[in-house]
N, C-alpha and C positions, 0 to 999 in steps of 0.2 A: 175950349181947349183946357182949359183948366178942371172940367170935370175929369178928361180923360186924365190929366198927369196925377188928377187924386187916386183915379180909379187903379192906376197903375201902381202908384204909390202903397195905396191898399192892397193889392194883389201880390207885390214883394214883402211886404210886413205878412201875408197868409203865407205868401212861399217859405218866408223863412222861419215863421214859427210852426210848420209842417214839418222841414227839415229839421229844426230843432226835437222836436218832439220824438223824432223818427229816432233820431243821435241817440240823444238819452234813453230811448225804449230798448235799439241796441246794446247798448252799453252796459246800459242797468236791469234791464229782462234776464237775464242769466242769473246774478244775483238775487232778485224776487223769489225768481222759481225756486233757487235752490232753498231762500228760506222759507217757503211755503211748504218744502217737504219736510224739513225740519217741522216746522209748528205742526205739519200733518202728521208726523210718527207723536211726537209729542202728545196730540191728543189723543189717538187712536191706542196708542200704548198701554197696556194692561196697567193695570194700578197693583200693587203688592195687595195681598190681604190682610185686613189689619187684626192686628193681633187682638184675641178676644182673653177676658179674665173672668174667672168663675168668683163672685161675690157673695156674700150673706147676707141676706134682709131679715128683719124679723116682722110678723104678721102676728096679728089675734088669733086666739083659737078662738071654737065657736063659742065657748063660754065666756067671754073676754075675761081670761083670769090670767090665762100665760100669754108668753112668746113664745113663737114656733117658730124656728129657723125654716127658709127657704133658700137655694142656691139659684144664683140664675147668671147667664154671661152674657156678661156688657162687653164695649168697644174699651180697651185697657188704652188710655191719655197720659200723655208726658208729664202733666204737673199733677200733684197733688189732690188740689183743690179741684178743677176740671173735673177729676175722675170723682170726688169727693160730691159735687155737683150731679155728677150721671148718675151715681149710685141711688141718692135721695131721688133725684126725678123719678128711677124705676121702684123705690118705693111708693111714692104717690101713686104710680098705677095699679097697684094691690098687687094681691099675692095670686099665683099661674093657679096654683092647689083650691079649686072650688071648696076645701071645709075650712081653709081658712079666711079668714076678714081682713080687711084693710084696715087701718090705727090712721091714716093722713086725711083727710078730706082731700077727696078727687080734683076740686076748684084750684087748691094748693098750689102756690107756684116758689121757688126756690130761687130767690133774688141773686144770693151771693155766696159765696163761702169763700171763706181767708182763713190763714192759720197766722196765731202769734205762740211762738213758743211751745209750747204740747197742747195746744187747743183750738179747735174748729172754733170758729164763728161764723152760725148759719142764719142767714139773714130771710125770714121765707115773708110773704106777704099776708097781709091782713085774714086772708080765707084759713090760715090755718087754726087764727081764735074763733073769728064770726063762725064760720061752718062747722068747727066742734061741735059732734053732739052731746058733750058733759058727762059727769057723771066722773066721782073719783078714779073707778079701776079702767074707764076709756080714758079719762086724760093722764092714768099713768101709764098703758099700756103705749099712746101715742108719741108721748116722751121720751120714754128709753126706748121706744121702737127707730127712733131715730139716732139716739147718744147709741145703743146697741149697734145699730149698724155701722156707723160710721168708725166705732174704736175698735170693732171686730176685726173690721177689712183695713184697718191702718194703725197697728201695734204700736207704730211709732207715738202715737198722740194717746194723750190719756183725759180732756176733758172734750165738752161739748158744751157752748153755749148758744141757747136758742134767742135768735133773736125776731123782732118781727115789726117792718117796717125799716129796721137803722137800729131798733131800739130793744134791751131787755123788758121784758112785763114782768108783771108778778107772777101771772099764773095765765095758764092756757082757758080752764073753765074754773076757777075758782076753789082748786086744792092743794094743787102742789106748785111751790113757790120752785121758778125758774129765774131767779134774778141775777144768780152767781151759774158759773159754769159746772155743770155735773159731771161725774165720772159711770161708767158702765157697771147693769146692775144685771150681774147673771142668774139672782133669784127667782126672779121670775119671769126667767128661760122655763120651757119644758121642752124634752125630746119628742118627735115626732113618733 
């Protein structure tokens, strides 16, 4: 007898958490659904398109003697530094114009960028000295290919300081001292 009063006993503990379940699915299924179309428009929802800005790089000509201005359009970012960040990455991938050359090594990667005051501080990795391939007028052209671009596209700021790893070096390949922050050097620009 006593299995049967368990068996019952259990069968009223299903009944009622059946009927509970039922309540709550009642109750609360209206609710779900209606936020399920919610989050369904929400995702489904066109996105705005994001505003694009037309930028300035500078690349090698094939002589490596000058800068050759290139324009290209990025995705235009809220802060500063962000956009300051995008700009250099699409430097690293060279220039669209097959007669001119790339100044970054491709390996190149762009840790950081902060501003204090009217100055970038770009913090790029180790690949940008190791993978240099030297030579006075490439480690100058790779230098102000960077300070150039970056003071072009943000009037507001007047130096650049390269850094590499966290830290200033002396020099990219061993001519031109980068230890203080530079200012933009439109000499050696040449028009296209």
């Amino acid at each position: 007898m006593t299995s049967r009063k368990k068996r019952r006993k259990n069968l009223a503990v299903y009944i009622l958490v059946v009927v509970g379940v039922f309540v709550v699915g009642v109750l609360v299924g209206p609710l779900l659904r209606e936020k399920g179309y919610q989050i369904k428009d929400w995702v489904i929802q066109p996105r705005p398109p994001r505003e694009m800005k037309v930028v300035k790089l500078y690349f090698s000509d094939p002589q490596a003697e000058h800068l050759i201005l290139e324009e290209r359009k990025v995705v235009a970012l809220p802060y500063m530094s962000e956009e300051a960040k995008e700009i250099l990455k699409e430097l690293i991938k060279g220039p669209l114009d097959s007669s001119l050359k790339p100044t970054v090594p491709l390996q190149t990667e762009v840790e950081d960028v902060y501003l204090k005051d009217d100055c970038f501080y770009v913090n790029f990795s180790l690949a940008l000295k190791e993978k240099h391939p030297g030579g006075s007028s490439g480690e100058l052209l790779t230098i102000y290919s960077i300070v150039n671009t970056l003071l072009i596209n943000f009037p507001s700021q007047s130096r650049v300081q390269i850094l590499i790893q966290d830290k200033p070096v002396e020099t990219l390949a061993g001519h031109i001292d980068i230890r203080n922050p530079l200012r933009k050097r439109l000499d050696i620009v040449k028009e296209p």
